[in-house]
C-alpha positions in Angstrom: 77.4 119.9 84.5 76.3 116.2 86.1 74.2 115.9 89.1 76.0 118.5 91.7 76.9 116.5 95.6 76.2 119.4 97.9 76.6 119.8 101.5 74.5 119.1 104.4 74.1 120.7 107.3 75.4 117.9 109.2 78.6 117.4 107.5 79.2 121.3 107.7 78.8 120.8 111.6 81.4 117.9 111.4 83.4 119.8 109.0 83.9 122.6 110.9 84.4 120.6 114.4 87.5 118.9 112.5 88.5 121.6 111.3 88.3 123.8 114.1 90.1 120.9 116.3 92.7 120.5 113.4 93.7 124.1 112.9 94.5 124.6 116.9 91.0 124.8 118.7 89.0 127.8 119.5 85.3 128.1 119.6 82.9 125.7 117.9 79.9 126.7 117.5 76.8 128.8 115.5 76.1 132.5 116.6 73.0 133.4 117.5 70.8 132.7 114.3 73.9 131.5 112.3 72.8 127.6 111.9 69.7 128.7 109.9 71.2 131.2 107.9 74.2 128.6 107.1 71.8 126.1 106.3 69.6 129.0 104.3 72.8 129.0 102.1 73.6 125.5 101.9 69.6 125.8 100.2 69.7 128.4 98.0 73.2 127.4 95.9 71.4 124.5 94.9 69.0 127.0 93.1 70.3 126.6 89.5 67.9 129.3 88.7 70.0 132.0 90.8 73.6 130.0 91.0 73.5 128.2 87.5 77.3 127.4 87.6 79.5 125.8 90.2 81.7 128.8 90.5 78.3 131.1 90.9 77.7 128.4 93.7 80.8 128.2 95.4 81.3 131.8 95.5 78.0 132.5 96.9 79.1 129.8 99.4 82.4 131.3 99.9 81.2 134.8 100.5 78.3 134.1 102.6 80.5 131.9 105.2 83.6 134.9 105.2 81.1 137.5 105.4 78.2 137.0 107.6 80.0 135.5 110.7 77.5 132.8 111.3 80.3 130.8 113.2 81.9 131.7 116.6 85.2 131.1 115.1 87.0 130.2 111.8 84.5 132.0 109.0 87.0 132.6 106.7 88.7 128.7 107.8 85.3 127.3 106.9 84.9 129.3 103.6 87.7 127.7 102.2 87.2 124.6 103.5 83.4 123.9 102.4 84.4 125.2 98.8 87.1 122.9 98.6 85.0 120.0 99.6 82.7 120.7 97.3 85.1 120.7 94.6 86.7 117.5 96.0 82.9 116.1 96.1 82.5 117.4 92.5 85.2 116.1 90.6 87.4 119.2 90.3 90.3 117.7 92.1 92.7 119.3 90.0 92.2 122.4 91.9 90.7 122.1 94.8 94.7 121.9 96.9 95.8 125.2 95.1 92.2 126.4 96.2 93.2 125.7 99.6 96.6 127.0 99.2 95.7 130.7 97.9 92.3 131.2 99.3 93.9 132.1 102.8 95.0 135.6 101.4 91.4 136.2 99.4 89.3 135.1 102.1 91.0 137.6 104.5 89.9 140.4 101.7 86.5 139.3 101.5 85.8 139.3 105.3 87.5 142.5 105.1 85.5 144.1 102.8 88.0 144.5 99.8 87.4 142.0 97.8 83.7 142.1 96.4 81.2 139.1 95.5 82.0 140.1 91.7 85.5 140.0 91.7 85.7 136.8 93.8 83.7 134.8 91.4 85.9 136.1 88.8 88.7 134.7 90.8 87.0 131.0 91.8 86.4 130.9 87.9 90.2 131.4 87.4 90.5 128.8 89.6 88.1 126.1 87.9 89.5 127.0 84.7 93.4 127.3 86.0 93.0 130.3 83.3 95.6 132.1 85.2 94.1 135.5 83.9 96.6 138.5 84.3 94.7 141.1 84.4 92.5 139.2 86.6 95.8 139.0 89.3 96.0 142.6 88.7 92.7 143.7 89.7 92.5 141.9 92.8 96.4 143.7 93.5 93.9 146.8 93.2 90.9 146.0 95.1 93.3 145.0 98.0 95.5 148.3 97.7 92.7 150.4 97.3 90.4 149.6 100.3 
């Protein structure tokens, strides 16, 4: 893997401003503590020693921004989002519009709670590798009926 372009705090801000703007408005902003814990993120996947891999990275990324509702509005929005910039920043352009495309429904599972940190890198490794795993589609069926 080459040198990694990672995010900055100020282009998440502007990120999510667009997006928020772009997707039909509703609150812009940070709860409470949530611009240091964002930005405690945007740190710690640039830790190769804990997030070796891009995929490790982006689904630490992912999961972090669904999960921990650090944003007033648009979590799961900005989950997607910031992983598909990064992979757009990265190179990976091959995937990063069908990232955008079928995120929608996994980031909607995460926030929920029925689609684990394990399972979801599995799946942003499918979608790095376009491996297109089966029994990969088939387990996340069951993680999402089972909850």
């Amino acid at each position: 893997m080459g040198k990694i372009i990672y995010l900055t705090i100020d282009r998440v801000i502007e990120t999510y401003q667009k997006t928020v703007e772009a997707s039909g408005g509703g609150s812009c902003g940070f709860i409470g503590d949530g611009k240091e814990r964002l930005e405690k993120v945007l740190e710690f996947i640039q830790d190769d020693g804990f997030y070796p891999s891009m995929e490790e990275k982006l689904t630490h990324l992912f999961f972090s921004v669904c999960k921990f509702h650090m944003l007033q509005d648009g979590n799961k929005r900005m989950a997607i989002v910031l992983c598909a910039q990064m992979l757009l920043d990265n190179g990976y352009l091959y995937c990063a519009s069908r990232f955008i495309r079928e995120m929608e429904n996994i980031s909607a599972n995460v926030a929920a709670g029925k689609i684990d940190k394990a399972l979801l890198l599995d799946i942003v490794t499918d979608f790095i590798y376009e491996d297109e795993d089966e029994s990969l589609k088939l387990r996340t069926i069951n993680a999402i009926a089972d909850s």
